[in-house]
N, C-alpha and C positions, 0 to 999 in steps of 0.2 A: 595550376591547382591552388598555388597561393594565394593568387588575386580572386580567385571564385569564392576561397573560403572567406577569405577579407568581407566579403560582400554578404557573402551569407550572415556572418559578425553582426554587421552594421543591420540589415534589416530585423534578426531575432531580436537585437539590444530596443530598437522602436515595440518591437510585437511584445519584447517581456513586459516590456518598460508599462506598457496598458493593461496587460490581462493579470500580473500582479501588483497592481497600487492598492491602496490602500481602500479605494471602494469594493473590488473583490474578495480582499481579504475580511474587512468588514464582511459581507456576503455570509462567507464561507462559516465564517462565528456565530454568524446572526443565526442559520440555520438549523445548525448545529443545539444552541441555544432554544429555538424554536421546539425542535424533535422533542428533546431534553424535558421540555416544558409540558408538551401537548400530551407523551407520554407521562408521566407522573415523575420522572426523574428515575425511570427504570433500571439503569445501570445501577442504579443504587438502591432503590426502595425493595427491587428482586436481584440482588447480591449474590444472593445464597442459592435463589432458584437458579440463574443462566448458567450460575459455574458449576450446580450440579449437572445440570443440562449440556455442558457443553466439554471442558476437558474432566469432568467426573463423569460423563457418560462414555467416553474412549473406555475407560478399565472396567466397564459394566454392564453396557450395554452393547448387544452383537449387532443390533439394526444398525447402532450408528456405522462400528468400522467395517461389516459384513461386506463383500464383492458383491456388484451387481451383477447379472446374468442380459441386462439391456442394454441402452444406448445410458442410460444415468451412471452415474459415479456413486458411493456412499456422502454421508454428511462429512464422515473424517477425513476422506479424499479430496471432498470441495473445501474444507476447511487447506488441509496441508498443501491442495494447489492456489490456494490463496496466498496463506501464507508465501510462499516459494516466490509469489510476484514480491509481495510486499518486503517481507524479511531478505533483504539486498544491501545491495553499495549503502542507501540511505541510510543503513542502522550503523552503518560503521565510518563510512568516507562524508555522508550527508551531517550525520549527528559532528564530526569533528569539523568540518565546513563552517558548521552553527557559530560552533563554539568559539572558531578560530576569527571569523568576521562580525558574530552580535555577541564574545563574550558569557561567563559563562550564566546569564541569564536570560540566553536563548532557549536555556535548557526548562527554565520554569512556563514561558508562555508553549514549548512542545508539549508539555504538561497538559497545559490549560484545553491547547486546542486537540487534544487527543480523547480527554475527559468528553467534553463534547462534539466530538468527532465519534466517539462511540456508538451516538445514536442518528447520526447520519447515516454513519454504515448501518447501521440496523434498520432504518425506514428504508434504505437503497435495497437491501434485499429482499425485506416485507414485500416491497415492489414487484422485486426480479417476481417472485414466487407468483404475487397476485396477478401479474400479465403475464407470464412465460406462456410460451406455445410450441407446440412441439411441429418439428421441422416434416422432409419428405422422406427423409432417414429413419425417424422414428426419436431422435436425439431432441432433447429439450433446448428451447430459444428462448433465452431472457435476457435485460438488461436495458439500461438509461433509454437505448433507442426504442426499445418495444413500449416500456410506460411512458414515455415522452409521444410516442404515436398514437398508442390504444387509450392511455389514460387522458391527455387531452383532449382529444378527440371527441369525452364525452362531454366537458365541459362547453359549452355555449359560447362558441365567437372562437374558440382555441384550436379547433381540426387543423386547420390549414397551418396556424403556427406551429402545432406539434409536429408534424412530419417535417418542417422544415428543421425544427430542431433534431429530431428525431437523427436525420442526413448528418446533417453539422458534427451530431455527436458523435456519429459512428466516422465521420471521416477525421475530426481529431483523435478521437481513439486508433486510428489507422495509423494516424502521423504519429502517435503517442508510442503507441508497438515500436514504432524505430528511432523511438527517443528514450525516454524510461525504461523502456523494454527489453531495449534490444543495445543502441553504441555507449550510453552511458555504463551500462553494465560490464560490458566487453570491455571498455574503456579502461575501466578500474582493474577488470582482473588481469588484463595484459600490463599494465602501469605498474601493482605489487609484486605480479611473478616475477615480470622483469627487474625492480628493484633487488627482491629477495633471492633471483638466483642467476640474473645474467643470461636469459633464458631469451634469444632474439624477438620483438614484437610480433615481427610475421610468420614464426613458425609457431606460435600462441596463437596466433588468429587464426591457423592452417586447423590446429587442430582445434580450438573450438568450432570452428565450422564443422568440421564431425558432428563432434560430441554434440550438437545442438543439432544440427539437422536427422540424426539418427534416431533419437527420442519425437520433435514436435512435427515431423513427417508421420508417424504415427498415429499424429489424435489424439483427443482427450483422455481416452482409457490410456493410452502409455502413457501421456502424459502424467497423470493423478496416479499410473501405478511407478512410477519413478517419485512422484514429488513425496509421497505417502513412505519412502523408505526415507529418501535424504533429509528432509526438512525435520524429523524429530533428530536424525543422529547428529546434521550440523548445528541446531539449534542447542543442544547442551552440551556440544563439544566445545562453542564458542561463552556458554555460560560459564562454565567450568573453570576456563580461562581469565576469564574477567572477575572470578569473582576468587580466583586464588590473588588475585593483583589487587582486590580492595580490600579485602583483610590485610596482606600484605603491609598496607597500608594504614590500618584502621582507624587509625590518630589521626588523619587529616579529615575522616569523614564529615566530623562533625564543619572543617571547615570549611568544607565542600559545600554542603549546603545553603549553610552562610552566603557562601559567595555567589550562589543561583539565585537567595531571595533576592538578596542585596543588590544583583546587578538585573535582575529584571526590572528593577524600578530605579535605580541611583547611578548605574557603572556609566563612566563616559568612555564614549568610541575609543579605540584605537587612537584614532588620531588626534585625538585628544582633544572634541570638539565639544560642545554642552552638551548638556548633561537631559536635555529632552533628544538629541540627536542619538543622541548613544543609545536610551530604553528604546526609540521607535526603529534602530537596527537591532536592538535584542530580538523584540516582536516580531519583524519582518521574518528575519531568519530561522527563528524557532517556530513560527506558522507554517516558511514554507518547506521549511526542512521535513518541519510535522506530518505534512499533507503527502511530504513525496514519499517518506516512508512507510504511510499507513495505508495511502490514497482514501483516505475517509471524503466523500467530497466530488470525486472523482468519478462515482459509477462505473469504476473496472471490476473490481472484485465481485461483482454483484453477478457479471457475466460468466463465474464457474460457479458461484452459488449456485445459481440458476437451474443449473445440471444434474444436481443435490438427487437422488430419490427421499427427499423430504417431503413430509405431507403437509404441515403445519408452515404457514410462511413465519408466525412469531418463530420457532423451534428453527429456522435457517436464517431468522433477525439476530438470536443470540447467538450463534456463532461469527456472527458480523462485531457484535461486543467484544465477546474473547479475541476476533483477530486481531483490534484495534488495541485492547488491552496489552496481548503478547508481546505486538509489535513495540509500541512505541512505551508503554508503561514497565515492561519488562527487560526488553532486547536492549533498544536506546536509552533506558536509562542506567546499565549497567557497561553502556560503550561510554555514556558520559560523566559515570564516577570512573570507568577507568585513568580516562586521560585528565581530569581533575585531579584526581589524587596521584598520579603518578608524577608530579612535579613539570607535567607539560605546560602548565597553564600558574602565572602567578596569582594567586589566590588576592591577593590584598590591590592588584590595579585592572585582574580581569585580563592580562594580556598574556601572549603567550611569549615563553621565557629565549633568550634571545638564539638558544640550542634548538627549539621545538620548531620556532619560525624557520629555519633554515632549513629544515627536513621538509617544509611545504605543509597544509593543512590533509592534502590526499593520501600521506604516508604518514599520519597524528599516531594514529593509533600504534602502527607498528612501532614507531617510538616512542613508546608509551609501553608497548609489551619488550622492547631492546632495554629498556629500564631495567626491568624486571625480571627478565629471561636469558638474557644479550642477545647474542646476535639468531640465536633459534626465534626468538622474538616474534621479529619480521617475517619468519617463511611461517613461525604458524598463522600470522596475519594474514600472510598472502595465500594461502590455504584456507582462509577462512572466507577472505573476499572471494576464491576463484567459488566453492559452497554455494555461499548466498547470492552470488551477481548470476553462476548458471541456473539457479533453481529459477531469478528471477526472471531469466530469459524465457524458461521454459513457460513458466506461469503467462508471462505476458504475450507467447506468441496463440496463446487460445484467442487471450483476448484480440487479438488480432482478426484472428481467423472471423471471430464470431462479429467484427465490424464488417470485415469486407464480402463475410456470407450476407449481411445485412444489406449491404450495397447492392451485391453482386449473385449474389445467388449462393447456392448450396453446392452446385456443380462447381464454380470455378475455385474454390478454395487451395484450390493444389497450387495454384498461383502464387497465391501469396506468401501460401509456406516455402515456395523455394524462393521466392525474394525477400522474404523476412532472413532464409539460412546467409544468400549472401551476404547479405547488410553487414553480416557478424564481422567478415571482414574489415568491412568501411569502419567499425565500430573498433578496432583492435592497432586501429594505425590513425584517425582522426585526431585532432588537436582535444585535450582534456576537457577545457575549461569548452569550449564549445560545445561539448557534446553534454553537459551538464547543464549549460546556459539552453540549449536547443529542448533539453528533457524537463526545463522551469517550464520555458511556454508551453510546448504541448499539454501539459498540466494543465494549466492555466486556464487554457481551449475549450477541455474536454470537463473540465469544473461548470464553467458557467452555464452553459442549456441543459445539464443535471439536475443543479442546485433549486434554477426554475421549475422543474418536473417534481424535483422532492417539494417543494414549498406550493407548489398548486395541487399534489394529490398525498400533502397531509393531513387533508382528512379521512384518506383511506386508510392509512395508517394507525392511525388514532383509532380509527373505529376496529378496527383487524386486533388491536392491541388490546382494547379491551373485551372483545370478543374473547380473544383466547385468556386474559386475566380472569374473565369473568366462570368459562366453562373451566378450563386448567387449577386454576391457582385455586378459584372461590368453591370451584366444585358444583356451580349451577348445569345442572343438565337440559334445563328447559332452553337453554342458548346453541341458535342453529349456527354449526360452525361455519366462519368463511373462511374457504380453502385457495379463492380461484373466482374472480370475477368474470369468465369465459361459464356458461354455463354445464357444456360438455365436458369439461376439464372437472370443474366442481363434481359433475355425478360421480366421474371416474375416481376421483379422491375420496368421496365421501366411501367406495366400495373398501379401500383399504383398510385394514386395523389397526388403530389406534399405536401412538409410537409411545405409549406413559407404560 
């Protein structure tokens, strides 16, 4: 088993080593940038509109959180089962990762590429919405593989390329389900429990293999009707927490900052190398830490948006805003004034202090809350990781399901769900660093024939974008809505009423 894994090592470290250099990561910015542009800087210029639209519409509006009686889920269920992938290990084990290898102005370019990551996730869903098709179940099908197929397809010389992308993407997203998804998650919450309570590895994987298989053996509807309880109560259990430890703190905040701008552009490496070495591991880390955490980029989330009974694809683009927002502007940036201010990290060289380094970067956090807390610290850490690393299991065995129905059909799905519940196993006794080095590339994978699809059908976007500014925002009624570039889908859309 050893020499197998050795092996395995050596070829992921070649496959990372390409699918995140610095031409994809360029890519992923560019894109990102692109959206950001074509759209008018929407994130910002409609501020006020998405956030009403999106968590002001939870306390307001019944369409949004209202049970479906179909094969669809609500908006707040495809939000909270997004969330549930996204809001994981990354917010808490990935963000101290950043900080612990690029310093902490890894934490300024997570920033950067979140800001525009915003509206990647938002043209990925515009998508999902404008190709989605509905299956032999009655259940809705969207995501990277359907507009990468349908959407190219129309364009001239690009049919043949699109399906092939199309495959590509859906079988990285396959391998992706048992990387990001699935061991890396497992990984970390068998690593904290066991840390926090001495609790054996394998009877932690015995019983998440349950607890996972008992919930994503059911489907999307348990699924989203589990994610829809957990995901608000872990989410301000763990705010709650972090932000009694930065008051706690208050006095350092200001030098907290400081030491984000200052080391994203000035801090040298660790190992004490120049001083252009050092910024382009801040970047590196804070991109990819960024991307793992949000998957803006990615065209996963886009796969339970999809599912939405949303009529509007803008109205399921802005909840692509707010998720990217939550995650990483909100969650990880108060994972990374925790462990900044709590003395983990010395502010004035950027390194971590010679107590922090010796507890590992995978267990930052918890000693960052043992600071603060003592020794209860660590078990509410590890309570927090086991939270977010299950929801993100749960979330991302959809997306599973919804690649290898894409593959494979709609009948065999049962398939995968019980070799996805295995994995949990494999996932709860694998080497650490492996299974987080394995969950980089499949990232990586499942980014690139995306990124392509969002940048050759952003001018659907664009045009969908102002369509709905133009009818929504400006109040023009003479503007025929686009719902649904499938024309049977469009009539059916257009029958329903209006969600303002």
């Amino acid at each position: 088993m050893e020499h197998f894994l050795e092996q395995i090592t050596k070829v992921n470290d070649v496959i990372n080593g390409a699918v995140w250099g610095w031409p994809a990561l360029i890519l992923l910015a560019f894109v990102g940038i692109l959206m950001t542009c074509m759209t008018k800087f929407f994130q910002l210029t409609h501020l006020g509109y998405w956030m009403k639209h999106t968590i002001g519409a939870i306390f307001g509006d019944k369409h949004v959180t209202a049970h479906t009686q179909d094969k669809t889920i609500s908006q707040f269920q495809s939000l909270c089962t997004a969330l549930a992938a996204t809001v994981g290990t990354g917010n808490i084990v990935g963000v101290a990762g950043a900080i612990a290898t690029g310093g902490p102005g890894a934490v300024f370019w997570m920033w950067l590429i979140a800001f525009f990551g915003m509206m990647t996730n938002y043209s990925e869903n515009v998508l999902g919405i404008l190709y989605r098709r509905r299956n032999e179940t009655g259940e809705w099908c969207g995501g990277a593989m359907y507009y990468l197929r349908d959407g190219l397809a129309a364009k001239k010389g690009w049919k043949g390329i699109g399906k092939v992308l199309a495959a590509l993407f859906a079988c990285f997203c396959l391998l992706a389900s048992f990387g990001i998804g699935n061991m890396s998650q497992v990984n970390s919450m068998t690593e904290n429990i066991n840390h926090a309570f001495n609790i054996p590895r394998l009877w932690i994987g015995i019983f998440l293999l349950f607890a996972v298989g008992l919930v994503t053996l059911g489907g999307i509807k348990r699924i989203a009707a589990m994610t829809e309880k957990l995901v608000p109560f872990m989410v301000v259990l763990y705010l709650l927490g972090t932000l009694f430890i930065i008051i706690k703190h208050i006095g350092t905040v200001p030098a907290v900052f400081v030491s984000i701008f200052k080391g994203a552009f000035h801090l040298k490496s660790a190992a004490g190398g120049a001083v252009g070495a050092g910024i382009a591991t801040a970047m590196k880390m804070g991109m990819k830490r960024g991307v793992f955490s949000n998957e803006a980029g990615l065209g996963s989330s886009v796969m339970v948006h999809s599912s939405s009974n949303v009529k509007e694809p803008v109205r399921q683009g802005m909840w692509g805003i707010f998720e990217v927002f939550a995650d990483t502007i909100v969650v990880c940036t108060l994972t990374a004034l925790t462990i900044l201010s709590s003395g983990a990290v010395d502010l004035n060289t950027g390194v971590l202090t010679e107590t922090a380094e010796a507890v590992g970067s995978s267990n930052l956090m918890s000693y960052s809350f043992e600071v603060s807390f003592g020794p209860i610290g660590s078990k509410f850490i590890a309570v927090a990781i086991l939270l977010f690393a299950y929801s993100t299991v749960l979330g991302w065995s959809h997306y599973g399901t919804k690649a290898f129905e894409y593959l494979f059909g709609t009948r065999t799905i049962i398939i995968y769900r019980v070799i996805f519940v295995a994995m949990v196993m494999f996932g709860a006794l694998v080497n650490a660093q492996l299974a987080w080095d394995i969950s980089d590339t499949f990232n990586g994978l499942m980014m690139l024939p995306n990124l392509i699809g969002v940048v050759v059908l952003s001018p659907q976007v664009m045009e969908c974008t102002n369509n709905y500014v133009a009818r929504k925002i400006k109040g023009d009624t003479s503007v025929v809505p686009m719902l649904s570039l499938f024309e049977d889908i469009e009539a059916e859309q257009l029958q329903k009423p209006d969600e303002d």
